[in-house]
PLY file of the C-alpha trace (Angstrom):
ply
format ascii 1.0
element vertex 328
property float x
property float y
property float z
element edge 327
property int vertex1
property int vertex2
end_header
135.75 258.17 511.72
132.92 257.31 509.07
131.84 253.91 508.88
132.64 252.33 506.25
129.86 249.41 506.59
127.12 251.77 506.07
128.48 254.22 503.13
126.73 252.37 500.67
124.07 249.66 501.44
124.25 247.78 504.61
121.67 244.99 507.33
121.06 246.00 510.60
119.85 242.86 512.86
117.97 243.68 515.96
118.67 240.94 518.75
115.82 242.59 521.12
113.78 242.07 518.32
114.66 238.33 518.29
114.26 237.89 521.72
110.84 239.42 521.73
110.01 236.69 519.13
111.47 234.11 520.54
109.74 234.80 523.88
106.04 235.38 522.01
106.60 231.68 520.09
107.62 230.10 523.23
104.53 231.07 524.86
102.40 229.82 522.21
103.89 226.40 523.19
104.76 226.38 526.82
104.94 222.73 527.50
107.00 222.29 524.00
110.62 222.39 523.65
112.06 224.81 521.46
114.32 224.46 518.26
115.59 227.77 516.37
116.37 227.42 512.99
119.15 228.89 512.10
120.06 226.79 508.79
121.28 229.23 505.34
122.99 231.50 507.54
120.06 232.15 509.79
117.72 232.68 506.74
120.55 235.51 505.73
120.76 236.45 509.09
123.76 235.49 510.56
123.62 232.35 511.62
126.56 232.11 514.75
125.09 235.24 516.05
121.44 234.24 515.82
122.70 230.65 517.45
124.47 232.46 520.48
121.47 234.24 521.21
119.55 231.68 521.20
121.89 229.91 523.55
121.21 232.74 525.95
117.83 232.77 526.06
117.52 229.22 526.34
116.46 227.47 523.23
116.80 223.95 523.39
118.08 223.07 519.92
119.38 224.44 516.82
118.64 222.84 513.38
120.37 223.54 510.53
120.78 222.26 506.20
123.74 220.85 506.50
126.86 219.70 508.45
128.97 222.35 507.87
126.51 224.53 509.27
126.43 222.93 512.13
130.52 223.09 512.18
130.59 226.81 512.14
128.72 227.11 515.22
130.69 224.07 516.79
133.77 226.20 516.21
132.50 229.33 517.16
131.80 227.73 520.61
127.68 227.11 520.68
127.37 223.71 522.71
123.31 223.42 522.65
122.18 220.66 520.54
122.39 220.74 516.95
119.90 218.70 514.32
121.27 218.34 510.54
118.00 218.30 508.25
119.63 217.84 505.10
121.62 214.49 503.96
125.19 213.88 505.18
127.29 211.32 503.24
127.93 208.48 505.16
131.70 209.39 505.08
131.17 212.09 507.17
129.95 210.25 509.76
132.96 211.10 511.97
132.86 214.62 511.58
128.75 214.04 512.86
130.64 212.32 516.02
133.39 214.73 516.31
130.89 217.78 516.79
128.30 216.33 518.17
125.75 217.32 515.43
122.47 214.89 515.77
121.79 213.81 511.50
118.13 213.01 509.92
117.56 209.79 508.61
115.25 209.33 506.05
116.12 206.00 504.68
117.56 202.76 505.90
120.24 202.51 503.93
121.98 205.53 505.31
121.00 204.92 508.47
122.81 201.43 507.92
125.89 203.22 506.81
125.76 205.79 509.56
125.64 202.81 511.94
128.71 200.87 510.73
130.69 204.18 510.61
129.57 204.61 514.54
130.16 201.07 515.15
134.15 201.39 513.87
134.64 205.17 515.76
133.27 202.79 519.13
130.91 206.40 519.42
127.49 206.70 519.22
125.32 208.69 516.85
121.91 210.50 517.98
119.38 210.53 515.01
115.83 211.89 514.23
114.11 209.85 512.29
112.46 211.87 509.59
108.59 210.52 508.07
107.43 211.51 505.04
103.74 212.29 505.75
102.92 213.77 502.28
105.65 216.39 501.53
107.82 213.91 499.05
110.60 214.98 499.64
112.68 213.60 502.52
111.72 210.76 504.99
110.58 206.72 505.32
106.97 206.96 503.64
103.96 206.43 505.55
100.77 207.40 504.23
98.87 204.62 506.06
95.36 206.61 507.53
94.60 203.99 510.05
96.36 201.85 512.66
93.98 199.58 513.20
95.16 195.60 512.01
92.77 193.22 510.26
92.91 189.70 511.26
95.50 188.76 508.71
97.61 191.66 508.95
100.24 191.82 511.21
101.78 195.19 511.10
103.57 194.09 507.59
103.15 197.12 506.51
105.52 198.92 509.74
107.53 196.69 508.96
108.27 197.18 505.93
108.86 200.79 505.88
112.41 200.28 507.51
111.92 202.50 510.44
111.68 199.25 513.03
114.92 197.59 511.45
116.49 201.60 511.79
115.58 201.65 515.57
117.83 198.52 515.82
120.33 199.42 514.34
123.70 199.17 516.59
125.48 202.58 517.99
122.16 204.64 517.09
120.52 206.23 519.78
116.96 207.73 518.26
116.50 210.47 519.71
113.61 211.57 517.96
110.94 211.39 515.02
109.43 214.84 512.99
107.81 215.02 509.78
107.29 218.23 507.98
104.07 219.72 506.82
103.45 220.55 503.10
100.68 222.94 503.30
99.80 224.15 507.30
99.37 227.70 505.86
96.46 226.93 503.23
95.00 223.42 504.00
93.73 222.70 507.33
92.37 218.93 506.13
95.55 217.85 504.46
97.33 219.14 507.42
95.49 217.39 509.81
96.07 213.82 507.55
99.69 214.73 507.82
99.47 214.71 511.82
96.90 212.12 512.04
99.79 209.72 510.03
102.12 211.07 512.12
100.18 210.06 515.30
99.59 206.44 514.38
102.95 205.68 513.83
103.90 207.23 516.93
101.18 204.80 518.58
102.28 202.27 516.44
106.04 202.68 517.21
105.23 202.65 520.97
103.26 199.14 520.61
106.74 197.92 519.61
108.64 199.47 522.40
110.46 202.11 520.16
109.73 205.21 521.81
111.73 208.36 520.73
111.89 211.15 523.03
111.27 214.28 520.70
108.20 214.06 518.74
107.85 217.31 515.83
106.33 218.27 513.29
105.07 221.94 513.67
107.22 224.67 511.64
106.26 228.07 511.67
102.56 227.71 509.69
101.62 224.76 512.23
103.21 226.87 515.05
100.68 229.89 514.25
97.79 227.42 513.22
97.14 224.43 514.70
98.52 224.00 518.39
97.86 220.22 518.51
100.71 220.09 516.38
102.96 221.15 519.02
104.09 217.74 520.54
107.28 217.52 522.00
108.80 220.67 520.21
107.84 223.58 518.06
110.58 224.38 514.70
109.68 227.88 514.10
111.87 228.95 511.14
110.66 232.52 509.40
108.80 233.25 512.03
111.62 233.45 514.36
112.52 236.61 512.31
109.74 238.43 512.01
108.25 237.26 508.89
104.56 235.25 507.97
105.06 232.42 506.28
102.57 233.37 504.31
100.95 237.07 503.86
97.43 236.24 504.33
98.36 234.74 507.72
97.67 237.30 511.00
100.69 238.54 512.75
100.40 237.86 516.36
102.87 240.65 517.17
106.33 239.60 515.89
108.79 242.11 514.64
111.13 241.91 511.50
114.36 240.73 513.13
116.04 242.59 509.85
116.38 246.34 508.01
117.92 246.14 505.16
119.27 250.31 504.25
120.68 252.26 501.57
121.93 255.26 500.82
120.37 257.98 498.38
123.83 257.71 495.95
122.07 261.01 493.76
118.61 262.38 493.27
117.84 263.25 489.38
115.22 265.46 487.49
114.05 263.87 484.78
111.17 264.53 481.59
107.80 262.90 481.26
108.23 260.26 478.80
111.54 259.05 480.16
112.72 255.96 480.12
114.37 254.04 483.70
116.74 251.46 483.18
117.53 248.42 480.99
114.77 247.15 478.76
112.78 250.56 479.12
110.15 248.71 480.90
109.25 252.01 483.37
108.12 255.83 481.27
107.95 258.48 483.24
104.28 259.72 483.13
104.99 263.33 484.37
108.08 265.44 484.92
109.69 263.75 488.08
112.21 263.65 490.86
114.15 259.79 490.43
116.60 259.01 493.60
119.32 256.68 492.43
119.82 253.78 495.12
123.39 252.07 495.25
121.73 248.81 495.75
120.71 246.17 493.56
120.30 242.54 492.66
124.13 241.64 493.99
123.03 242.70 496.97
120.24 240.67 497.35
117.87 243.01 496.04
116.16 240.58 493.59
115.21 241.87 490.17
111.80 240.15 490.04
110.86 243.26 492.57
111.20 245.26 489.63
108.39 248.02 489.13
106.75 246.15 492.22
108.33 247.25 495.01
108.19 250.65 497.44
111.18 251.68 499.63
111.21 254.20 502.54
112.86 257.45 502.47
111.92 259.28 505.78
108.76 258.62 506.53
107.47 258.36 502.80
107.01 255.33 500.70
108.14 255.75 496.98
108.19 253.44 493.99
110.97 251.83 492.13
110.85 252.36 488.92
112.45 250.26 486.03
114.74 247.08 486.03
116.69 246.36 489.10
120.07 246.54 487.74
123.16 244.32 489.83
124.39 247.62 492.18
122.12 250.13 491.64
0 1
1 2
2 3
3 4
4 5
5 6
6 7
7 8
8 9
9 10
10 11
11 12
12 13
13 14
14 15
15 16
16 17
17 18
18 19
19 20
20 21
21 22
22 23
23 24
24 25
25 26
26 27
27 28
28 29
29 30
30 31
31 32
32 33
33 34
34 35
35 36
36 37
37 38
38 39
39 40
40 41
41 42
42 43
43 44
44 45
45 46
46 47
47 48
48 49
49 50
50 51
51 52
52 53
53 54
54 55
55 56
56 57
57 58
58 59
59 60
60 61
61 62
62 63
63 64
64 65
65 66
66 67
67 68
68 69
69 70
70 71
71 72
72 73
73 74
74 75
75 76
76 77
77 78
78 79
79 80
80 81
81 82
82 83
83 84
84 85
85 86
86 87
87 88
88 89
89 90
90 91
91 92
92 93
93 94
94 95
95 96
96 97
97 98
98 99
99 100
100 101
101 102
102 103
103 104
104 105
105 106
106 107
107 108
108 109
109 110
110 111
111 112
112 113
113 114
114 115
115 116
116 117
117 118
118 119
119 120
120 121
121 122
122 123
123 124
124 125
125 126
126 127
127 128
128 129
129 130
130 131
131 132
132 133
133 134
134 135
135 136
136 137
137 138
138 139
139 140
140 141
141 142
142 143
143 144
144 145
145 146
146 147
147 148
148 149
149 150
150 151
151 152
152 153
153 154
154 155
155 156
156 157
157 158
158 159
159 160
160 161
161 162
162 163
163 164
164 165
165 166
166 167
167 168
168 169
169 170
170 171
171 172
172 173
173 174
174 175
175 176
176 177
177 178
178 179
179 180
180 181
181 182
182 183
183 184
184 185
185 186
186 187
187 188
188 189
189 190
190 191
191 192
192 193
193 194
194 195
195 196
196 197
197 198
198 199
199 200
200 201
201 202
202 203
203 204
204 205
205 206
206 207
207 208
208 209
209 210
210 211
211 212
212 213
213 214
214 215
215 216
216 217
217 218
218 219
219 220
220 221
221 222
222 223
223 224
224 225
225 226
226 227
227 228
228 229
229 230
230 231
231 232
232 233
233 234
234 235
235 236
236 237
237 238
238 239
239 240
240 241
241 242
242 243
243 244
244 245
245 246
246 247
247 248
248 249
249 250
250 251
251 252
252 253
253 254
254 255
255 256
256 257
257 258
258 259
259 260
260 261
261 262
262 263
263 264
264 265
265 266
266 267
267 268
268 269
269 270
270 271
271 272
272 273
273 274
274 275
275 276
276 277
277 278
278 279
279 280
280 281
281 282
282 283
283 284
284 285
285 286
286 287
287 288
288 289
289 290
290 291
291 292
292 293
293 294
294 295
295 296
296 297
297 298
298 299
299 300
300 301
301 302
302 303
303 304
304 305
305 306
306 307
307 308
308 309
309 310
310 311
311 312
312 313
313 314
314 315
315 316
316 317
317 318
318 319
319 320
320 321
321 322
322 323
323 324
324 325
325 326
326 327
């Protein structure tokens, strides 16, 4: 019986392909702990059966954007820890307890209202407290370079960021702290201000006797680039599946987790001078052979690729030509 999946235009995902990544990351950091990010469907590619592997080789957490992420793979029976970067209202606090999903917390104020909402369930809620280093996006600000007080100062300025009044906050349990680099694929000295914030208000947290367990900030560039970022745990995302976070970067032998195929729908001879698809923006130069692909933009094949990207028929690269149109 012919499968109907792959008529047209169809992903294949390779789990050995996976596991070999996951295996050559781990090693990069083998006193780290390990949290696969699965979040947008596993970066498109499916995100309970990326999570269950995961499982089986032994990750030790998942992360993903939002909470009904993390409910999909609460349902579909994946019990390792899961971390919720993105916001979650307040008023879905309970559904945080109910599956177990560990939130962010960028702010006091939701942190406040995440409390309460513990508080009344009689649960408690695990949280990473999220820093903003110099991303700006997410996270309680800290940009201070240096730890060390003068004689008048007396750590006003920790204070007043929120985090210490967050830590005692009641029915939290902080689990752990990350912040998120803005640049670890193309600025080494920016990167290492990031970490070296990130650092003193580690030290400065400990002073105080608030000491979270989990300590992260390296995502796939950091992962690659800079293994005193490793701390507690390493967040690879793309590079979990194969892919550079950035092209210039070396690949250190990890293998596209993804193959995205078509099917030739009809192969056409055509005149030089010819015109390809809407807004004539391709002319044939010569008299040519044009295969017709039954895949387009509504399948994820974006139009911005148009006239700029190559495709593999047998062992042979050839152009496309013209406007990516929606199937075809």
């Amino acid at each position: 019986m012919t499968d109907r999946r792959m008529i047209r235009t169809w992903a294949e995902v390779d789990l050995d392909a996976l596991e070999h990544n996951y295996r050559l990351l781990r090693g990069m950091a083998p006193k780290a702990k390990f949290l696969g990010l699965v979040k947008a469907n596993a970066y498109g590619h499916g995100a309970v059966g990326i999570g269950k592997k995961l499982e089986e080789l032994g990750a030790d957490m998942l992360a993903v954007a939002c909470l009904d992420e993390a409910i999909e793979l609460r349902k579909e029976g994946i019990t390792l820890p899961i971390l919720c970067l993105g916001q979650t209202p307040p008023q879905l606090a309970g559904e945080l307890l109910e599956y177990d999903v560990t939130q962010a917390v960028g702010d006091l104020e939701t942190g406040e209202a995440l409390s309460a909402a513990a508080v009344k369930a009689g649960k408690t809620l695990k949280i990473h407290i999220k820093v903003d280093t110099g991303m700006g996006r997410l996270g309680f600000l800290w940009l201070k370079e240096d730890s060390t007080p003068s004689d008048d100062e007396e750590d006003w300025d920790f204070y007043q960021t929120g985090i210490y009044e967050l830590c005692g906050l009641p029915n939290l349990h902080v689990e752990g702290m990350f912040t998120h680099f803005a640049n670890a694929d193309g600025d080494e000295a920016y990167t290492m201000a990031q970490l070296h914030r990130f650092l003193d208000l580690r030290d400065r947290m400990e002073e105080w006797k608030v000491c979270p367990e989990i300590c992260h900030c390296a995502a796939s560039a950091a992962v690659l680039n800079y293994p005193q970022t490793h701390l507690d745990m390493i967040r690879p995302g793309i590079l979990l599946y194969g892919c550079m976070p950035d092209p210039s970067m070396e690949n250190p032998g990890l293998i596209p987790v993804m193959r995205v195929k078509s099917r030739v729908a009809l192969v056409r001879d055509l005149p030089a001078g010819a015109k390809i698809s809407y807004g004539c923006t391709a002319t044939l130069e010569r008299d040519s052979r044009i295969a017709v692909l039954p895949m387009g933009y509504g399948d994820g094949l974006h139009r911005a690729l148009s006239n700029q990207l190559e495709v593999l028929i047998g062992d042979r690269l050839y152009p496309v030509l013209g406007r990516i149109c929606m199937d075809m």
